[in-house]
C-alpha positions, 0 to 999 in steps of 0.5 A, a space after each residue: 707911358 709915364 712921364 719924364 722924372 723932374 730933377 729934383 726927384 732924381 737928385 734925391 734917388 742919386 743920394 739915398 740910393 735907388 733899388 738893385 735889381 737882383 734875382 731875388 728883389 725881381 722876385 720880391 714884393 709881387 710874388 708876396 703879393 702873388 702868393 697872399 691872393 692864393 691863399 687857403 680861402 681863394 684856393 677854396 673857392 677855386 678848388 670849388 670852382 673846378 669840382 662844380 663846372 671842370 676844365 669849362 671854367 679854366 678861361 676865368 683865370 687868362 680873363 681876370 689876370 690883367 686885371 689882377 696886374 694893374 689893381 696891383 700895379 697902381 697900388 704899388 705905384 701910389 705907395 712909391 711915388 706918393 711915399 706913403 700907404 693907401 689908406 695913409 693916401 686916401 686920409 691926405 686926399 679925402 674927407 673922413 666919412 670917405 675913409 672911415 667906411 672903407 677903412 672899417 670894410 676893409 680892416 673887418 675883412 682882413 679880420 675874417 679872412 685871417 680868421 678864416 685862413 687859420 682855419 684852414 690851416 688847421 682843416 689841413 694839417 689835421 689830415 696829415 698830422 693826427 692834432 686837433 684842429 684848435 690846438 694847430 689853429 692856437 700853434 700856428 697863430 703863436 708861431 706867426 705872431 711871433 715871427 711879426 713882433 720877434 722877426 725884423 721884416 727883411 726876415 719876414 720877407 725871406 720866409 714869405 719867398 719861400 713860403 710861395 713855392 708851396 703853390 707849386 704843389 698844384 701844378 704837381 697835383 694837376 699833373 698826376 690828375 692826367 687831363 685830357 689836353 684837347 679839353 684843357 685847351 677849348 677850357 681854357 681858349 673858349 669861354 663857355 658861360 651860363 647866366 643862371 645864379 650859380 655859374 653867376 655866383 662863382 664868377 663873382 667869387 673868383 673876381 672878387 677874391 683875385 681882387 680883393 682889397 687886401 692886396 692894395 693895402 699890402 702892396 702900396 705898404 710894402 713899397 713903403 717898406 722896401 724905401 724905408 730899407 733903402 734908408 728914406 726914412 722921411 716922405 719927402 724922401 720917399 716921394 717920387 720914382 724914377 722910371 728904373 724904378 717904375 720899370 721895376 715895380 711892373 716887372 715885379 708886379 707882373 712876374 706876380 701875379 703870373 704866379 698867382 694867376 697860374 696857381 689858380 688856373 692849375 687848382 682850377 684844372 687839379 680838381 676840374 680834371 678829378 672831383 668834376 669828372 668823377 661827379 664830386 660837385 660840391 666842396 666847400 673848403 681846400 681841405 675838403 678838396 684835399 681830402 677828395 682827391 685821394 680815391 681819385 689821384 693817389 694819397 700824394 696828391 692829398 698831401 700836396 695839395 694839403 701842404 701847399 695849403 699850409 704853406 700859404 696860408 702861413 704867408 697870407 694869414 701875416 699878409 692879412 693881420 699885418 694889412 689890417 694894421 696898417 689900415 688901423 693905423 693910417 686912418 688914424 693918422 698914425 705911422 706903422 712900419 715893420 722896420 720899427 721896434 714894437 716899442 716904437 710903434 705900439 699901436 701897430 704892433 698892438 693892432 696885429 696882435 689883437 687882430 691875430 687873437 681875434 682871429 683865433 677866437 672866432 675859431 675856437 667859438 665855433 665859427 664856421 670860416 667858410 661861413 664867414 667868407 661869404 660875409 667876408 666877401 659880401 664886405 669886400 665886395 662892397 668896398 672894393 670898387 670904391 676903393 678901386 675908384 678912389 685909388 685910380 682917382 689918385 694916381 690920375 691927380 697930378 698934385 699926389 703923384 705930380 707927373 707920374 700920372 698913369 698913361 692911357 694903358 693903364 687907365 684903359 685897363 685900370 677904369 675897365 676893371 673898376 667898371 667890372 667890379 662894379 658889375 660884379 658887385 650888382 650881379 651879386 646883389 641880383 642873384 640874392 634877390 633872383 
C-alpha cells in the first residue's frame, strides 16, 4: 500500500478542495478510459478473435484484465501526484533522445488509429444508413472536431458517459447468439493454447490493443483535467494525492476496466458463438462482423452490433486526436488543457485539428484502415513496453512522487506486465521472421 501522506500535501487538498465521490465521479475517467480501449479497431480485432478460434479464446480476457488495471492505474496516478501528464513527466525526468522516439511512436499511432476509427465509423453507419462512407467519414469528423473547439470539457466528459453505454449492445448481441453455457465456461476457465503463428499473432493482437499507449497518455491527462477543475490550477497545487484521493483513483481505474474487459469478452463470445460455429473464420473489420451476423443472429443483432461501433468510435476517435495533442504539446514543453479557450491555447487546439484532418485524408486517399492498424500496431508495439518501463520507473522514484511510490502489488503485477509486453513484442518479431 502507499505510504502516509506528509502534511503539507494535506493542507493544500484542505484548501483547494478534494474530489467528491458521487455516482456519476465513480464512473468517471475510467470508464472513459474503459470505453476508449473498445474502440471500433479493438472491437475488430476481438470480433476476429472470436470468429477464428470461438468460445476457445474467451480466457484471454480474465488474463489480460489486471493488466489492463495497473498500466492504467499507474498512469492516472503519475498524472495526480506528480500534477502533470506523462509525456510532460518523462520530459522532467529523461533526456530528449528518450522522449522524442517515444513521443513520435506515440503521436503517429494516435494518428492512424484516429484515422482508422473514423473509418470504421463510416464502415458501420453505411450499413444502416444508405450514405457514402466519405461523406459519414467527413460528417463524423466535423462534428467531433466541433464539440472539442466548441465544447467545454465538463461537457465533453458527459457525452463520453453516455457514449459508453453503446458497449452494452454486445452483451445483447451475445445473448440473442444463445451460447452453449458448458462451452462458454471450459472458454473462458481453461486455457487452450497453440504455439503456431496465428494463434501467436492474435494474442499479441489483443495484448497490444488492451494495452495500447494511448490509454496512459489520456488517463494521466485526465486526472490533470479533473485538478484543474477542482481549481488547482498551478503544479504545485496539483502535486500529491491523499489517500481518499488514491482510493478513488483505483476504484475509478478498476470499475473501468471491468467495463472494458467484459466488452471484450462478450464480442469475443457474440461472434465465437455464431460466425465460428457457423465456420465464418476470417473477418477483418467490426463492420464486416457486423455485417455477418444477420444470416446467423437476426438483422438486430447487426444493428446492434453496428451501433455500438458508432457510439464508441465517437468517443475513442476524441480520446485519440485530443491524446495525440497532448503528446505534441508536452514534448515541447508546452501546456495544453481542455479547460483552456482555443485561444489560450493555440498550439493544442491547433494539434487536434490537424491531427483530425489528417485522419480524414488518409481516409479519403484510400487508405485501407485495417492496413494501417497493423502498422499502427507494429508502432505501438514497439513504444509500449519502454513506455511502460519508463512509467513504472517514475512512480517507483520517490524525488517525482516523494512517498507515493507504488507498494509491492503494484510492482509485482506493474513489472510483470511490462515483462509481457516485452514478450509479446519478441513473439511478434518471431512470427514475421518464422
Amino acid at each position: 500500500m502507499d505510504q502516509p501522506l506528509p502534511e503539507p500535501v494535506a493542507e493544500r487538498r484542505e484548501r483547494t478542495g478534494e474530489r467528491k465521490p458521487g455516482l456519476l465521479r465513480a464512473l468517471g475517467t475510467g470508464v472513459i478510459t474503459g470505453a476508449a480501449d473498445d474502440d471500433p479497431s479493438a472491437i475488430g480485432t476481438y470480433a476476429s478473435a472470436g470468429a477464428k478460434f470461438g468460445l476457445a479464446f474467451l480466457w484471454i480476457a480474465p488474463v489480460v484484465l489486471p493488466m489492463m488495471y495497473v498500466v492504467v492505474y499507474v498512469s492516472a496516478k503519475l498524472g495526480q501526484v506528480y500534477g502533470k501528464g506523462l509525456f510532460a513527466a518523462v520530459r522532467d525526468r529523461y533526456p530528449r533522445w528518450v522522449l522524442w522516439p517515444i513521443v513520435i511512436g506515440a503521436f503517429t499511432g494516435n494518428v492512424i488509429e484516429a484515422a482508422a476509427n473514423l473509418g470504421g465509423i463510416g464502415a458501420a453507419l453505411n450499413l444502416l444508413v444508405p450514405v457514402p462512407v466519405p461523406v459519414i467519414v467527413g460528417g463524423a469528423a466535423a462534428l467531433i472536431l466541433a464539440f472539442q473547439i466548441l465544447g467545454s470539457y465538463a461537457l465533453l466528459r458527459r457525452i463520453f458517459r453516455w457514449l459508453a453505454l453503446a458497449l452494452f449492445a454486445y452483451v445483447a448481441a451475445a445473448v440473442m447468439a444463445r451460447p452453449d453455457p458448458v462451452e462458454v465456461l471450459r472458454g473462458t476457465f481453461v486455457p487452450r493454447i497453440r504455439f503456431d503463428a496465428e494463434f501467436l499473432s492474435i494474442i499479441v493482437a489483443c495484448i497490444g490493443t488492451s494495452l495500447s499507449a494511448y490509454l496512459y497518455t489520456w488517463q494521466s491527462n485526465q486526472e490533470v483535467e479533473e485538478e484543474i477543475g477542482q481549481g488547482r490550477v498551478t503544479v504545485r497545487q496539483r502535486r500529491g494525492a491523499t489517500d481518499g484521493e488514491l482510493r478513488k483513483t483505483r476504484r475509478d481505474v478498476l470499475v473501468g476496466m471491468l467495463f472494458s474487459n467484459l466488452i471484450l469478452y462478450f464480442i469475443i463470445l457474440s461472434t465465437g458463438a455464431t460466425l465460428h460455429a457457423a465456420g465464418q473464420t476470417e473477418i477483418e473489420s467490426a463492420a464486416q462482423a457486423a455485417a455477418a451476423l444477420e444470416p446467423l443472429a437476426g438483422p438486430a443483432a447487426t444493428v446492434l452490433f453496428a451501433l455500438g461501433v458508432v457510439g464508441v468510435g465517437f468517443l475513442a476517435v476524441p480520446v485519440m486526436t485530443i491524446g495525440a495533442a497532448y503528446d505534441l504539446v508536452q514534448g515541447f514543453g508546452r501546456e495544453g488543457s481542455l479547460h483552456a479557450r482555443p485561444s489560450e491555447a493555440k498550439l493544442f487546439y491547433g494539434a487536434i485539428a490537424g491531427v483530425t484532418v489528417l485522419a480524414v485524408l488518409l481516409n479519403l486517399l484510400g487508405f485501407n484502415p485495417m492496413r494501417a492498424l497493423v502498422w499502427s500496431g507494429i508502432v505501438q508495439g514497439f513504444s509500449v513496453p519502454p513506455l511502460l518501463l519508463l512509467m513504472m520507473l517514475m512512480t517507483n522514484d520517490r524525488g517525482m512522487m516523494g512517498d507515493r511510490v507504488n507498494g509491492p502489488l503494484t510492482n509485482a503485477l506493474g513489472w510483470a506486465t511490462t515483462a509481457v509486453t516485452f514478450a509479446a513484442t519478441a513473439c511478434l518479431v518471431a512470427t514475421w521472421v518464422l
